[in-house]
N, C-alpha and C positions, 0 to 999 in steps of 0.2 A: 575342534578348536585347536590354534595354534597359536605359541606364539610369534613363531618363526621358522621358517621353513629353509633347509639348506640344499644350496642347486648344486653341489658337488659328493658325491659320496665319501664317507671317511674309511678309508682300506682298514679296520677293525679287525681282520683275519691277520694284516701282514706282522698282525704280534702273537697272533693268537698262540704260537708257543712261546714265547717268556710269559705269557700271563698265565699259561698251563703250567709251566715250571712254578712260579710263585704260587699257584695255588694248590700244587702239591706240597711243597713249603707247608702252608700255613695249614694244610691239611694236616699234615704228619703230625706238624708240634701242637695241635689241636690234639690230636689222638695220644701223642706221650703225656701231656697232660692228664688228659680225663685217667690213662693208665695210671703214673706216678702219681698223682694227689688225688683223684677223682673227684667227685663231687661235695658241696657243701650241701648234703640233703638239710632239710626243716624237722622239724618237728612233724608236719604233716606223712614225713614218710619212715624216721627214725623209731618216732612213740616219744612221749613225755607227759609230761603235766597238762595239763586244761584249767584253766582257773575264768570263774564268772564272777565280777566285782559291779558294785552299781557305788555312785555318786549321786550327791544331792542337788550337785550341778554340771554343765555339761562339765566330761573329764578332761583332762591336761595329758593327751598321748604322750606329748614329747616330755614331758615330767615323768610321767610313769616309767617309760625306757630309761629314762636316765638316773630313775630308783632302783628297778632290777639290775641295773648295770654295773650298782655300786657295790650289787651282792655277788659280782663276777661272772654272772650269768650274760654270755655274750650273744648266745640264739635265744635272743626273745622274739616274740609277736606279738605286738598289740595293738588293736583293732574297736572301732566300734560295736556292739550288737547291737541293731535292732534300735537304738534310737543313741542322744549324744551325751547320757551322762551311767549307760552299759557299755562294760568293757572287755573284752575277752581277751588273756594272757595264756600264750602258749609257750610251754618252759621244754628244750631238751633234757633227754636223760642224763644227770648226772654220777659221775662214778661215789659211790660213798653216800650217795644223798638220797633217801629215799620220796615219795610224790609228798608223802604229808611235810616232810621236812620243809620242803621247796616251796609248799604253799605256805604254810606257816610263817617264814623267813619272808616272805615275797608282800604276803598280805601285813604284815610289820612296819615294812619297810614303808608302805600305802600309807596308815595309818599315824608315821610319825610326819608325815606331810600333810595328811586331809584326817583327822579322829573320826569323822561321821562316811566314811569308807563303809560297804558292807559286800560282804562274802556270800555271794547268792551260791554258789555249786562250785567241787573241784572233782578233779578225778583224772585216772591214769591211763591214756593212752597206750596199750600194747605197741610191741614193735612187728605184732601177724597185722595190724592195720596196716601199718606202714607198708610191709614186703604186698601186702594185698593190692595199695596204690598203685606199685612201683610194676607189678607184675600187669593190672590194667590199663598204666599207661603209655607202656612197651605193646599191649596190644593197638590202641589206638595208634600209637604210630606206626605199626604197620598195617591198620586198613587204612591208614590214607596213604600210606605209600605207595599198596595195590591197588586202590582205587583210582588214583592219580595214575599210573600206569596201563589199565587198562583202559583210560578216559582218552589218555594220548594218543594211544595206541590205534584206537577207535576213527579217532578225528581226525590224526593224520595218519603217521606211519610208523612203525616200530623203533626205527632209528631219533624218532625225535623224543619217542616214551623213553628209550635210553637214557639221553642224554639228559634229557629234563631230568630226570629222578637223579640222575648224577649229581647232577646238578645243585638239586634242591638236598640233600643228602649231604654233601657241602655245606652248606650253609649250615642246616641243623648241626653237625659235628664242630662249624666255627664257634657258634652257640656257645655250646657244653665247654669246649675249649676255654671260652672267654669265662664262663664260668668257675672251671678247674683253677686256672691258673689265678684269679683273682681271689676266689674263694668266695664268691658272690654267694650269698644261700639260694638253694634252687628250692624250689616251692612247687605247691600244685598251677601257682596264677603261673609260674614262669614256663611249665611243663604247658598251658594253655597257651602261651605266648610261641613256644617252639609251634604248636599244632599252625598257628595261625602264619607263623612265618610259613607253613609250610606250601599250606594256599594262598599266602600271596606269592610266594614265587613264581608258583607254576601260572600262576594268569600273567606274568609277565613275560613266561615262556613261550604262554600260548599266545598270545599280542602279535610277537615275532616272527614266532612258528605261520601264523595268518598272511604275515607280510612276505614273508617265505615263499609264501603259496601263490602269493596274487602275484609277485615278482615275476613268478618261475612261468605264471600264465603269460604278462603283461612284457615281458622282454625275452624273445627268444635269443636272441646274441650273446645273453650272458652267461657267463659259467658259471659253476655252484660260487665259489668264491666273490666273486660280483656281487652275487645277487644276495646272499649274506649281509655283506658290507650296507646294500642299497636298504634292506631291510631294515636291519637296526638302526642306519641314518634317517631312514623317513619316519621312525617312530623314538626319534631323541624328546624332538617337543611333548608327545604326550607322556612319554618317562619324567621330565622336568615336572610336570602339572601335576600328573597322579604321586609320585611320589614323594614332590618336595610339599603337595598339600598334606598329604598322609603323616610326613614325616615331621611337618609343625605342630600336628594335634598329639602323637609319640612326646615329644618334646616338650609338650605342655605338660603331658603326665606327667614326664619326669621330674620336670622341675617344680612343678606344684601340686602332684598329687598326693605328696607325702610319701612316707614310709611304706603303706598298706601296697601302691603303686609302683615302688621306685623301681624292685627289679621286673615286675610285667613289665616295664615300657624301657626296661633297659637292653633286656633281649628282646623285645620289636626293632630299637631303634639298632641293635648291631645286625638282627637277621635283615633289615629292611636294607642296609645299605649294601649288604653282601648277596641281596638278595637280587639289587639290580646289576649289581659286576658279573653274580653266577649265569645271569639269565644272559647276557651277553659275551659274556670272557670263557665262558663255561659251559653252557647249554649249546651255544650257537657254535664254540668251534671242538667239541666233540659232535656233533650232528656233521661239520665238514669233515672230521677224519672218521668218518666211518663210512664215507661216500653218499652223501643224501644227492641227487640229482632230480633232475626233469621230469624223467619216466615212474620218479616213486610219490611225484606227488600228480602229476596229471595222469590216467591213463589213455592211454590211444584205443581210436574206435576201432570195433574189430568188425568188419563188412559181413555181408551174407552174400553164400554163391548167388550170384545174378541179379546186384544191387547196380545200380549205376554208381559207376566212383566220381562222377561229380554232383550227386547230388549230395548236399551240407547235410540233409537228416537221416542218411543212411548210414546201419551200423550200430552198435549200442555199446557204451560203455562198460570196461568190467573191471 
């Protein structure tokens, strides 16, 4: 499906180094960032408080934020459990204040708003949980890193597993960057949000990478640079479709999923848009400067002594 189809190619390479410059740019100040400030980890990966409160009707999330908020408590979470009038408050650790303190003061705070509040369980998060998170989910991103690497590699050719992973490896560091410098809290949903940017990239890569391939079959006259250009132009319309559908259901979340959603779908909707510049500004012209040509995605038949060279089924590929 299309919705439009363009009969001239767009020369997409003849920038492809200022858009490498700019994206080392935004590379770089992505990385001084995460350096200089690093992250705004959660409670999920710090350790803090855990509080389980039940109401006699569904609760007032955005009341409840705006009780804990009055006791300075700036990393809150608060959340549904399990049905609309349980509530689960996660408090970081504060310097001076010990877990009973925090609950005590917190569930107070409830009570001078709602008297029929009730304190089902609290308790204290260590901070060996946290480094535990943090350490699993440094390994998860690198099997898909490897995995995605050896997937390309397989399908097509080495120089395109490069660059993808370049590629996509970009993106996730814009992520964190965008994180660092905002001071977004980064969470376990948001650490699943980076995974997911991560496989969407690479199928946009791989889209490409396809068109790459049929090109390289379908037009002998072209040179690698051409046939680049012709790729990523014949695959604009379904970049529009797939992604601008993806990126209104992202946008939903954001805007009306509440708080529980706001940064999952804040790093979808920044890896998603970075995700379609890297697969093109990024994937496609490192795979040009490291020479991808003809001969590495087709191979030539290699004959047997005493085959006839004109017959089309002599020979095997290798």
């Amino acid at each position: 499906m299309e919705f439009f189809k363009i009969h001239k190619d767009i020369p997409f390479m003849r920038y492809a180094l200022l858009f490498n410059v700019v994206s080392a740019l935004v590379f770089a100040l992505a990385v001084f960032f995460l350096i200089s400030r690093g992250l705004n980890l959660s409670v999920e990966f710090t350790g803090g408080t855990v509080m389980e409160v039940s109401y006699a009707q569904p609760a007032d999330l955005a009341k409840i934020r705006s009780s804990t908020a009055k006791l300075g408590y700036s990393d809150v979470q608060v959340q549904n459990f399990g049905n609309s009038r349980d509530v689960i408050i996660r408090l970081s650790v504060e310097k001076g204040v010990t877990s009973a303190q925090q609950s005590e003061q917190v569930i107070k705070a409830l009570r001078a708003d709602d008297p029929a509040v009730v304190m089902r369980r609290t308790e204290f998060v260590g901070p060996q949980v946290g480094e535990e998170l943090v350490t699993d989910g440094l390994k998860a991103l690198g099997t898909v890193v490897i995995g995605i690497m050896i997937y390309l590699a397989m399908r097509f050719e080495w120089k395109f597993a490069v660059s993808a992973i370049i590629a996509n490896l970009h993106d996730v560091v814009i992520i964190l960057g965008f994180f660092a410098f905002f001071r977004w809290e980064f969470s376990l949903s948001v650490l699943a949000a980076v995974l997911a940017v991560l496989g969407y990239s690479v199928n946009e890569s791989v889209v490409i990478f396809d068109r790459v391939r049929e090109a390289f079959r379908r037009f002998r006259k072209m040179n690698s640079t051409q046939i680049i250009n012709h790729a990523i132009t014949a695959n604009i319309s379904r970049t529009i479709i797939t992604h601008g559908s993806t990126q209104m259901m992202v946008l939903s979340m954001l805007l009306f999923g509440g708080q529980t959603l706001h940064y999952f779908a804040l790093a979808l909707t920044v890896g998603i848009l970075f995700g379609i510049y890297s697969s093109v500004f990024v994937a496609a012209a490192i795979a040009m400067e490291l020479g991808i040509k003809r001969e590495d995605m087709i191979k030539t038949p290699v004959r047997k002594e005493g085959e006839d060279p004109n017959d089309p089924n002599a020979g095997a590929r290798v």
